[in-house]
N, CA, C and O atoms as a GROMACS GRO file, in nm:
protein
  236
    1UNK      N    1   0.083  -0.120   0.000
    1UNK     CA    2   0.000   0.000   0.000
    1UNK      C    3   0.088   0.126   0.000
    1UNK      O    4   0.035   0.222  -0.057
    2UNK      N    5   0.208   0.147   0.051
    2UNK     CA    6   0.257   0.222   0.110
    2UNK      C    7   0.328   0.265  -0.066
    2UNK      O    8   0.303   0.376  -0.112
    3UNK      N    9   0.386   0.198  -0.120
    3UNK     CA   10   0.473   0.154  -0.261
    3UNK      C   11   0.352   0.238  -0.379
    3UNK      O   12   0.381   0.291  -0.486
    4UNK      N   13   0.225   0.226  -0.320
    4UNK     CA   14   0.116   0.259  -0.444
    4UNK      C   15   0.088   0.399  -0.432
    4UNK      O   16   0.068   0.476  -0.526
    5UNK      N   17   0.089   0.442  -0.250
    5UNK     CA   18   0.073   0.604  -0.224
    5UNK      C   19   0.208   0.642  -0.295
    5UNK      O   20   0.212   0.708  -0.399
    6UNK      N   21   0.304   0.603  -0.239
    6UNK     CA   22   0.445   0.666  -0.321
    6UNK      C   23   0.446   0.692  -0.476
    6UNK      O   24   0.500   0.793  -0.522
    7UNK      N   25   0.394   0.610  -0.543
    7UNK     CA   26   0.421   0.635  -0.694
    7UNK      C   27   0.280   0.682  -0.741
    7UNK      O   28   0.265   0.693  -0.863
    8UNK      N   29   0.150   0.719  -0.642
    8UNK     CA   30   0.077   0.828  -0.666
    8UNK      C   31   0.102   0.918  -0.641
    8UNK      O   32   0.073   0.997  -0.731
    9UNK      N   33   0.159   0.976  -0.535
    9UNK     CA   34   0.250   1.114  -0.518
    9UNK      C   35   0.329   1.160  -0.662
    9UNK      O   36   0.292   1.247  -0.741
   10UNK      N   37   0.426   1.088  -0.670
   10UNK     CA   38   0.486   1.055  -0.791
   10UNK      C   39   0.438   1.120  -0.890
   10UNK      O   40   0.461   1.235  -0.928
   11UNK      N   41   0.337   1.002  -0.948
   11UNK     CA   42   0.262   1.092  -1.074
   11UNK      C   43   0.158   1.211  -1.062
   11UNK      O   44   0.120   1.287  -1.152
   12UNK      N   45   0.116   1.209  -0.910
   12UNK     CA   46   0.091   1.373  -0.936
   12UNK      C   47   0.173   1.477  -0.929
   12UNK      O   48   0.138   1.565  -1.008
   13UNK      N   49   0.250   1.499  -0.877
   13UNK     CA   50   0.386   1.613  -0.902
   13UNK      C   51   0.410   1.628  -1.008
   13UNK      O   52   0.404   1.749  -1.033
   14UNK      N   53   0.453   1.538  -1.141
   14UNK     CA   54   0.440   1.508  -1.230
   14UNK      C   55   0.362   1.586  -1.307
   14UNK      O   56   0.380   1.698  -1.356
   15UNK      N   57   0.251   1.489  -1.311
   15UNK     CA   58   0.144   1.534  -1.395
   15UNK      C   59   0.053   1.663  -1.424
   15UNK      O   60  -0.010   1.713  -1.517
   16UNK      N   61   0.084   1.688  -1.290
   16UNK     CA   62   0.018   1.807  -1.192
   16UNK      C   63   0.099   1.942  -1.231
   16UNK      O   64   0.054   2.055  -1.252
   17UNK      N   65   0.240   1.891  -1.236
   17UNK     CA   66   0.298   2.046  -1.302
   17UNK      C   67   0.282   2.062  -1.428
   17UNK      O   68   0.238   2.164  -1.482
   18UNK      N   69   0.320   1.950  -1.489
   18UNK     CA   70   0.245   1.959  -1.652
   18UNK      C   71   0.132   2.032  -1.646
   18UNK      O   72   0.126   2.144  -1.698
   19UNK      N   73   0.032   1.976  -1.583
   19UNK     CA   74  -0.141   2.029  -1.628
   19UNK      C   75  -0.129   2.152  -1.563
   19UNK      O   76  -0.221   2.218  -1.612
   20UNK      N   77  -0.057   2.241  -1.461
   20UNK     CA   78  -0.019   2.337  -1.417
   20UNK      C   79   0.005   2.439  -1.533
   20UNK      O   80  -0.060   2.539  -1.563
   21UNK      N   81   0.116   2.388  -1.589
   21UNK     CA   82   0.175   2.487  -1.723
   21UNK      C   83   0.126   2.511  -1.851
   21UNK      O   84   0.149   2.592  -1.941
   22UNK      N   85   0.017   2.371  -1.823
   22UNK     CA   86  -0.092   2.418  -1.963
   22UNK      C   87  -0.158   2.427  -1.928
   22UNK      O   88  -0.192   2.312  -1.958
   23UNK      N   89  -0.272   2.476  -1.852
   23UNK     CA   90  -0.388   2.560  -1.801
   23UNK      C   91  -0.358   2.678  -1.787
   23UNK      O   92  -0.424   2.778  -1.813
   24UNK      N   93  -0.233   2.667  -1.736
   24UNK     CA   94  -0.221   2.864  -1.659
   24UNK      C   95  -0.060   2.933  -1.706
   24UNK      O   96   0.002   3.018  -1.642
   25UNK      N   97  -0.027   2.881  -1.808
   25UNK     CA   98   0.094   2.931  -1.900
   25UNK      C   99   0.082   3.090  -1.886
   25UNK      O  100   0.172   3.159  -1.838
   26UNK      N  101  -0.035   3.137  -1.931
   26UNK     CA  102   0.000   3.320  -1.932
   26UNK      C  103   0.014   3.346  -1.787
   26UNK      O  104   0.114   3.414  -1.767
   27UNK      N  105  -0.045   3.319  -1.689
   27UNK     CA  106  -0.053   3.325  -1.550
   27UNK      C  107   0.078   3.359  -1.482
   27UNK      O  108   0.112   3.460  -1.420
   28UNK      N  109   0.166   3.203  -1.521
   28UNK     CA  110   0.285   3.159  -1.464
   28UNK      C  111   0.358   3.233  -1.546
   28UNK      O  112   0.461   3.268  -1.489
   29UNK      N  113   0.347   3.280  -1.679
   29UNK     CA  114   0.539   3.388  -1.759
   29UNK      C  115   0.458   3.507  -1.702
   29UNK      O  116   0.547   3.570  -1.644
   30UNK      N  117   0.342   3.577  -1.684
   30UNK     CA  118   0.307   3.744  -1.634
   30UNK      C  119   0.344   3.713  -1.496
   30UNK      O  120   0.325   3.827  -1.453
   31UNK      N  121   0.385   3.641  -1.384
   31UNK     CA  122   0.364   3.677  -1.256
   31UNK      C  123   0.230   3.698  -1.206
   31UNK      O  124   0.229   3.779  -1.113
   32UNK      N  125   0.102   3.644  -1.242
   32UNK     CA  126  -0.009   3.730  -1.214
   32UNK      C  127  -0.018   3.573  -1.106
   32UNK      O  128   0.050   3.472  -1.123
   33UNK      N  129  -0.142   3.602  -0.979
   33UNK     CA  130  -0.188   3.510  -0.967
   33UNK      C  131  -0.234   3.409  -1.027
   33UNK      O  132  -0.295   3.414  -1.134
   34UNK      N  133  -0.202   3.278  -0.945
   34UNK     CA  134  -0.299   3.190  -1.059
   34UNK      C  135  -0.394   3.099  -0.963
   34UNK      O  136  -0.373   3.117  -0.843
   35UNK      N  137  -0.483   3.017  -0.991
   35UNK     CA  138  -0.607   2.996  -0.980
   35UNK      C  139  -0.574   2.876  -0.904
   35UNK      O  140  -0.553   2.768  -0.960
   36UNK      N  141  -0.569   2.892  -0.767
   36UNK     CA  142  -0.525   2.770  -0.701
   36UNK      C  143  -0.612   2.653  -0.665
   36UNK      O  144  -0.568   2.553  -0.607
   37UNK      N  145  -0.744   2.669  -0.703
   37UNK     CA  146  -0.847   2.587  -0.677
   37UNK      C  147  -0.812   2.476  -0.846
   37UNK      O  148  -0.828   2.354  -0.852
   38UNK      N  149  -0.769   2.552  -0.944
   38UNK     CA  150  -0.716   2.481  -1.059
   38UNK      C  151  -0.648   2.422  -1.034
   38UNK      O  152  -0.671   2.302  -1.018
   39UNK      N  153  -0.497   2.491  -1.015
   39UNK     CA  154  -0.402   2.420  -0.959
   39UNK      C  155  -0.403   2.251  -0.878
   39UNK      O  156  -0.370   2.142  -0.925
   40UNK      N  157  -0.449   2.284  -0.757
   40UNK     CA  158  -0.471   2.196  -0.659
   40UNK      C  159  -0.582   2.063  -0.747
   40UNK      O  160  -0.568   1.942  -0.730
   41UNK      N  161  -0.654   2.109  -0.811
   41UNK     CA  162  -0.727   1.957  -0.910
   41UNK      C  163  -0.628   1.913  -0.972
   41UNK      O  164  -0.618   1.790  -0.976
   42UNK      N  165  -0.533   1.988  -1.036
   42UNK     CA  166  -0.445   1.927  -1.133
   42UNK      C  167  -0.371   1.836  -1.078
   42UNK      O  168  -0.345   1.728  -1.130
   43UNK      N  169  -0.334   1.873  -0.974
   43UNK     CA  170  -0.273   1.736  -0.893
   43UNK      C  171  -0.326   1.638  -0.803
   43UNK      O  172  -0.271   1.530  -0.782
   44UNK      N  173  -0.438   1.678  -0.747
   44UNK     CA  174  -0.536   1.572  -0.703
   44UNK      C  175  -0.584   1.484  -0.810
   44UNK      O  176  -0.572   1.362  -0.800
   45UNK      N  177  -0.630   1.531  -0.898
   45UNK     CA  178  -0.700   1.409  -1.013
   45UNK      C  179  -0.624   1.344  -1.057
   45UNK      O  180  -0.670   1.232  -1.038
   46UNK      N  181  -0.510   1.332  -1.119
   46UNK     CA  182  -0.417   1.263  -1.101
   46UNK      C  183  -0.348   1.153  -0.975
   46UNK      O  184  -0.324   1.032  -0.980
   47UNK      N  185  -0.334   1.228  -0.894
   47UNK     CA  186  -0.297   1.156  -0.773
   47UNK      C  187  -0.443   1.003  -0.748
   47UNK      O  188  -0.408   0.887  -0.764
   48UNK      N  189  -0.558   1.030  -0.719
   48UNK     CA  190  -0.654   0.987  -0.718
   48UNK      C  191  -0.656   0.875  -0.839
   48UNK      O  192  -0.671   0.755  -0.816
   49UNK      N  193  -0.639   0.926  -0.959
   49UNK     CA  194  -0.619   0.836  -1.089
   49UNK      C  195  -0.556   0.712  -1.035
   49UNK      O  196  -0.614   0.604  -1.019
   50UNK      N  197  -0.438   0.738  -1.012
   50UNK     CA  198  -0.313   0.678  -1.026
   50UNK      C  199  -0.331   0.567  -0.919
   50UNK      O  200  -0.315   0.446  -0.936
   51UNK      N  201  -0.370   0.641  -0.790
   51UNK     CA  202  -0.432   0.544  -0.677
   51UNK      C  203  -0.525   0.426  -0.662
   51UNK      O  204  -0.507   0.317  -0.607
   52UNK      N  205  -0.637   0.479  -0.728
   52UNK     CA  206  -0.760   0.329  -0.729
   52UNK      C  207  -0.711   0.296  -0.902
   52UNK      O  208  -0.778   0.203  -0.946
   53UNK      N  209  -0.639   0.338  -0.977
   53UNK     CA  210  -0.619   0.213  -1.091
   53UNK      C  211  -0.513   0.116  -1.027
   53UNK      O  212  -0.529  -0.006  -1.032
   54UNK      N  213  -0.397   0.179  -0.963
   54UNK     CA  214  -0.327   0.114  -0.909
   54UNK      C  215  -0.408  -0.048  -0.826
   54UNK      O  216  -0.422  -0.166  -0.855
   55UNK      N  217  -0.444   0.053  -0.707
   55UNK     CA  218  -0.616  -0.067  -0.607
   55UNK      C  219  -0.668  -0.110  -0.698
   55UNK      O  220  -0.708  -0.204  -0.629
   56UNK      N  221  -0.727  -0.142  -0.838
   56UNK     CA  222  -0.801  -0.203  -0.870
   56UNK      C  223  -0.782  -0.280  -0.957
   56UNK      O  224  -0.871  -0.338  -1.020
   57UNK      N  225  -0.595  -0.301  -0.982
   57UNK     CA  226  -0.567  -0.446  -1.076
   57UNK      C  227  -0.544  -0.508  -0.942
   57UNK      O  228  -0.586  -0.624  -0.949
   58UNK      N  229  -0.470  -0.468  -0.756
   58UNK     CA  230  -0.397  -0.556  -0.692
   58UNK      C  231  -0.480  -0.670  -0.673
   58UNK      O  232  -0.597  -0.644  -0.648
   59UNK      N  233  -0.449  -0.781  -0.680
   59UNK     CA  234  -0.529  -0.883  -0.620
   59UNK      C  235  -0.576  -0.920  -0.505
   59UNK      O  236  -0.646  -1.021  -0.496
   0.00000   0.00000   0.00000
């Protein structure tokens, strides 16, 4: 269990900065705020993804 949270962390950091830099690209090169309720999905949905597909091949 512990091995499956780790490499969901993983791919949300990941994934999460990716979907970070393409949602909010003008955001992040102007310095302007950016939309942290966005943000914060971008790496939860992922994280979450990664978690119950992981749980739902283990036997």
């Amino acid at each position: 269990m512990r091995a499956i949270l780790i490499r969901g962390l993983i791919v949300a950091v990941t994934v999460g900065s990716i979907l970070t830099l393409i949602n909010q690209f003008e955001r992040v090169i102007a310095f302007e705020p950016l939309n942290w309720w966005k943000m914060g999905l971008s790496f939860v949905v992922p994280f979450c993804v990664s978690v119950f597909s992981a749980l739902a091949v283990k036997p």
